[in-house]
C-alpha positions in Angstrom: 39.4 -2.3 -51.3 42.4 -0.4 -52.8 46.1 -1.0 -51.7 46.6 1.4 -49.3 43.9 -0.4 -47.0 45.0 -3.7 -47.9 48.7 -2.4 -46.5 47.2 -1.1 -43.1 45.3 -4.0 -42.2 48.6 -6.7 -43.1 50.5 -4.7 -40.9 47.9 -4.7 -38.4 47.6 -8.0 -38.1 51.0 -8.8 -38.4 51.3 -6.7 -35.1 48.3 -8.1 -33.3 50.1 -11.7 -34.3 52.9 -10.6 -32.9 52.2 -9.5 -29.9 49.8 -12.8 -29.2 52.7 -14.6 -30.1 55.1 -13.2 -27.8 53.1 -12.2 -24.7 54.7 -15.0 -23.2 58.2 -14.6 -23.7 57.5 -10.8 -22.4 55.6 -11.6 -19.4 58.3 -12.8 -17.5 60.6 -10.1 -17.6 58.1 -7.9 -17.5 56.9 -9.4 -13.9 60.3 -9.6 -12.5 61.0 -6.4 -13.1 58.0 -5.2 -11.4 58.1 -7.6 -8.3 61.6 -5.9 -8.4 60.7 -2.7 -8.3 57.6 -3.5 -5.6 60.2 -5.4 -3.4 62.8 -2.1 -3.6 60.1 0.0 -2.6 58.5 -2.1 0.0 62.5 -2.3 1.7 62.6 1.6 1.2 59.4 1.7 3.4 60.5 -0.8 5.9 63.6 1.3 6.3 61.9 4.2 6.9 59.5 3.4 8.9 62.2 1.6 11.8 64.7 5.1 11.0 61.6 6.6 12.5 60.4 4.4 14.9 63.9 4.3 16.2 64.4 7.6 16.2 61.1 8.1 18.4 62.0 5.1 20.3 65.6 6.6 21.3 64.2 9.9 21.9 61.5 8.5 24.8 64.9 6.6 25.8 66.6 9.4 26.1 63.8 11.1 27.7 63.1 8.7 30.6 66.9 8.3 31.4 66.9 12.2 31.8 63.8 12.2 33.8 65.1 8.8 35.8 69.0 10.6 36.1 67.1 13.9 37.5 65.5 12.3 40.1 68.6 9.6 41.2 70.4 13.2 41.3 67.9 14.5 43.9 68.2 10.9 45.6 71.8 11.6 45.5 71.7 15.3 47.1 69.2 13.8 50.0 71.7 11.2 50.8 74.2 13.1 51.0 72.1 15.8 53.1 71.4 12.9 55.5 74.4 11.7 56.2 76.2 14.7 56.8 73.3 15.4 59.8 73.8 12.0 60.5 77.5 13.2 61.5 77.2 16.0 63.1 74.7 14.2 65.7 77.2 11.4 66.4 79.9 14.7 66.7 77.7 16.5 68.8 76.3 13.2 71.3 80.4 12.5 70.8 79.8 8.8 69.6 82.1 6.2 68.1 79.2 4.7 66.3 80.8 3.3 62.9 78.0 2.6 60.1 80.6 3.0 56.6 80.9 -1.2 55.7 83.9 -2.6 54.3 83.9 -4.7 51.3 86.4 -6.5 49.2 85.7 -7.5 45.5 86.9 -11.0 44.5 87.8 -13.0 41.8 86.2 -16.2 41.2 88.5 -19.2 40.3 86.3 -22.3 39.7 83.5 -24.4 40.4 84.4 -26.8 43.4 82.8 -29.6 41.4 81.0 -29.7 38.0 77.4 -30.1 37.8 77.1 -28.2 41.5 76.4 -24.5 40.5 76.2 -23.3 43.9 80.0 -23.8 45.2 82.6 -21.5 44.1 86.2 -21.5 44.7 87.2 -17.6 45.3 90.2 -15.7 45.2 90.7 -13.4 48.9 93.4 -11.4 50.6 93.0 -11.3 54.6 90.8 -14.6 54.7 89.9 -15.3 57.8 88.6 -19.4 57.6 86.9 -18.5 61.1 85.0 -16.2 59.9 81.5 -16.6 57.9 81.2 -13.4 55.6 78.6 -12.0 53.2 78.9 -12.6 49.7 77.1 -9.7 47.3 76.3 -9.5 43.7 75.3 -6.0 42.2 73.8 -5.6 45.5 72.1 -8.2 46.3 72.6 -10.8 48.8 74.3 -13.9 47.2 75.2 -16.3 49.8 77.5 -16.9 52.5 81.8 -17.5 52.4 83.1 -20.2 54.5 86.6 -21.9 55.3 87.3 -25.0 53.7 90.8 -25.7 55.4 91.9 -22.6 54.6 90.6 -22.1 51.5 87.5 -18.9 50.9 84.5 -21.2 49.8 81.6 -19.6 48.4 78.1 -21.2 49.0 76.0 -18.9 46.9 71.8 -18.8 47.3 71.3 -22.1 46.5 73.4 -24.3 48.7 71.5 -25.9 51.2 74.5 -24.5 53.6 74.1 -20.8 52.5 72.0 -19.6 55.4 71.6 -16.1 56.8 68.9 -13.9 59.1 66.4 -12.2 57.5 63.1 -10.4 58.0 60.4 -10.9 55.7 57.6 -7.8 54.7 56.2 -4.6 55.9 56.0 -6.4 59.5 59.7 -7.0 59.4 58.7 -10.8 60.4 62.6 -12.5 61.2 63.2 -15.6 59.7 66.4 -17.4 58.5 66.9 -18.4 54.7 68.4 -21.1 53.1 68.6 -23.0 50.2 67.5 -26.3 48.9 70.0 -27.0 45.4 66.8 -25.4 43.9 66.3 -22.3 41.9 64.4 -21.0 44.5 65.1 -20.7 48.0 62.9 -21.1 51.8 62.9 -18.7 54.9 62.1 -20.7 57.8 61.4 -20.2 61.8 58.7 -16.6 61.1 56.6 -16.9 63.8 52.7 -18.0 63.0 51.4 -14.2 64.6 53.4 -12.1 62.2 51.3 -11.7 59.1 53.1 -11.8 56.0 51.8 -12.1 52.6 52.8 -13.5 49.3 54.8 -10.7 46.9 56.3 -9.4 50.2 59.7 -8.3 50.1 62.5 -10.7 51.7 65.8 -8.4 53.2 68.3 -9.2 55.3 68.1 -8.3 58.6 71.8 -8.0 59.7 71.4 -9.4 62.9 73.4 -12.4 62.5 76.3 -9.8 61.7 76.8 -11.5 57.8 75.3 -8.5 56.5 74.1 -5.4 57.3 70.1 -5.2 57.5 68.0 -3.4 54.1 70.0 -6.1 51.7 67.7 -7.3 48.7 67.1 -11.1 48.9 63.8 -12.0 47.0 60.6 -11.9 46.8 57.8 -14.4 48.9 55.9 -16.5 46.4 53.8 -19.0 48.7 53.1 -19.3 52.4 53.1 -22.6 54.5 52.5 -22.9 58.3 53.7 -26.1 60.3 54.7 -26.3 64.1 54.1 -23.1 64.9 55.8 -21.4 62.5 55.5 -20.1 58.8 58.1 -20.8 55.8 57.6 -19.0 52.8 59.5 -20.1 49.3 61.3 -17.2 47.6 62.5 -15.9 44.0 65.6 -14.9 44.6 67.1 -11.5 42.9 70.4 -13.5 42.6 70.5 -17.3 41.4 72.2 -19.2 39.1 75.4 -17.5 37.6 79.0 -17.4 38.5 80.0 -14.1 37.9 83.9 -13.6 37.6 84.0 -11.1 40.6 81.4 -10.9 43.6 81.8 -8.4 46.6 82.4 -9.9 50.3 81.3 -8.1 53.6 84.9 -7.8 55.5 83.4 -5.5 57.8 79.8 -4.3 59.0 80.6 -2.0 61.6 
């Protein structure tokens, strides 16, 4: 074996020693850097992926509120169409029918008493403390205002002294509702030989003049029948808050 070979194979195995010897000390860089480099490219991904699926996301947003705006638009125009031939009838039979309510927002000041969610002190001009108005919430029927002294008391759905008329379903059953310091509230007195049914649709009925009739209440959830007449429990649309400012009913007609 001459020189020359003797040279290639010492620095041969000096490398092969070598590298035995420090595949430890280079392994853990070595992974770092490429769990590194995975992660950076597994966020890059993730990033993309929600830029798109946000993108699609607000762009069927966008698309529905267009469609949804278009047709509350047409709502809008048929309203309008209906109540301007409702004028000119009352004009033309020379009526003094009023339908326009009146309504007052208010401020709520404070709970009556802590740990009762369903009393509210409010704030009203006008107040009349014999009076028993409508209280409203986005809409929705909310409860009753009262006098205390002189003092606007609201008794919000709830209160086992917020009742009102109301009429229950397709078959426009009456019934009065009230509460019961529950979360859910009961319409009582619908006569047994009304049919209603459970998921029917509870509105006011405006004929105890509180509010007018068509106001969303809740919806029926079970059915009981006891000396001659049917109660049904309800989920109401409005439960539970204090919001700083309700609307009141001054006026129905």
């Amino acid at each position: 074996m001459n020189k020359h070979t003797l040279t290639i194979a010492a620095l041969l195995s000096i490398f092969v020693g070598g590298a035995l010897y420090f595949t430890n000390f280079l392994q853990s860089p070595l992974l770092h850097l490429t769990h590194s480099v995975k992660s950076s490219y597994i966020d890059s991904i993730e990033r993309i992926q929600h830029a798109v699926e946000e993108h699609f996301n607000q762009q069927a947003t966008i698309i529905d509120l267009r469609d949804k705006n278009r047709y509350y638009e047409k709502e809008l125009l048929n309203l309008h169409q209906i109540a301007d031939e409702y004028k000119k009838l009352l004009l033309e039979q020379n009526s003094t029918l009023q339908t326009t309510p009146h309504t007052e927002l208010v401020r709520t000041l404070s709970y009556v008493r802590f740990g009762d969610p369903h009393r509210v002190w409010i704030e009203m001009e006008n107040f009349d403390p014999k009076r028993v108005y409508g209280l409203l919430y986005r809409g929705y029927a909310a409860g009753i205002v009262v006098g205390k002294g002189s003092q606007p008391l609201a008794l919000l759905n709830g209160d086992v002294k917020s009742t009102y008329a109301v009429s229950v379903g397709a078959t426009l059953a009456p019934g009065i509702v009230r509460g019961n310091n529950a979360r859910r509230l009961i319409v009582e007195f619908i006569p047994t030989w009304i049919p209603i049914s459970v998921g029917d649709e509870v509105l006011t009925s405006g004929l105890d003049r509180i509010f007018m009739a068509g106001l969303k209440v809740g919806k029926v959830i079970s059915i009981t029948k006891a000396s001659g007449y049917q109660s049904a429990v309800i989920e109401p649309y409005f439960y539970g808050k204090s919001p700083a400012y309700f609307h009141v009913i001054t006026q129905i007609r």
